[in-house]
N, C-alpha and C positions, 0 to 999 in steps of 0.2 A: 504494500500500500504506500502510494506517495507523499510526504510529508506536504502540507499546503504553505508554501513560501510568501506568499502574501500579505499574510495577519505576522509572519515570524519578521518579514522584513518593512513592515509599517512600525513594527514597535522598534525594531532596530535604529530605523531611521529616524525617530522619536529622540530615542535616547541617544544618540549622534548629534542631531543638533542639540538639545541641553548640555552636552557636555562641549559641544564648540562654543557656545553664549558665556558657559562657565567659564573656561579657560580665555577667551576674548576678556571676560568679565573682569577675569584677577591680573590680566595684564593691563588694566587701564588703572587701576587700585594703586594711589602712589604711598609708598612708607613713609610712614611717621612716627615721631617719638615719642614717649612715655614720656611727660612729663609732671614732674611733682605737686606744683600750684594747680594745673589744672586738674589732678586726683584728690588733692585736698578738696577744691570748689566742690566737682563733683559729690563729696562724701558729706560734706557741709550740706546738702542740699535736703529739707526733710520729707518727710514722705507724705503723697499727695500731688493737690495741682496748682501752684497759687502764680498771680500776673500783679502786676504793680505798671501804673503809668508814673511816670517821675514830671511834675509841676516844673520842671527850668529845663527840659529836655522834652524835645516831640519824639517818643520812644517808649516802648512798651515792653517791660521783662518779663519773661515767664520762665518757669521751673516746673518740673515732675520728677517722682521717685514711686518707682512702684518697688517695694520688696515682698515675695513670697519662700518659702520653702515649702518642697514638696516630698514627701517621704513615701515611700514605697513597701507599704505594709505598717499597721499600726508602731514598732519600734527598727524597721528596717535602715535601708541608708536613704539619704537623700539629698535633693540640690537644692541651693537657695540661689533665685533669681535676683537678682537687682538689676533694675532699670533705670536710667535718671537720663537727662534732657535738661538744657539749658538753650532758651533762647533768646532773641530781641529783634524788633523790629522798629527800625527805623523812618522817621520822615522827616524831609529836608526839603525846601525851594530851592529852585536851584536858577 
């Protein structure tokens, strides 16, 4: 019986392209460093969502932190997620 090459080379060609977009992907990706002020900021930041507009400045700051841990079985192991975000948005005449 002949294997039907059809449905086997759609999904090939599937996963061919995600993995050229990926590899395309991590070659545009430039490095950068670890820096310390900015891990500090980060850590400072507390959890939640909060925005502040600043009265002598057209410009609006915002912050989030989301922290979770997730454990895998009532006393298993598990991972703790943290997320954090720092933005601002500026407006100027120009």
């Amino acid at each position: 019986m002949p294997l039907p090459l059809a449905p086997v080379a759609a999904v090939a060609l599937r996963y061919g392209v995600v993995a050229v977009a990926a590899y395309a992907l991590s070659r545009k990706v430039a490095r950068s460093a670890t820096l310390q002020a900015n891990e500090d900021a980060l850590d400072s930041v507390a959890e939640g969502l909060a925005a502040h507009h600043a009265k002598d400045r057209a410009q609006v700051n915002a912050q989030a932190r989301w922290r979770r841990v997730i454990r895998f079985g009532a006393n298993g192991p598990g991972i703790e997620i943290d997320a954090t975000a720092l933005g601002r948005l500026k407006f100027r005449k120009v």
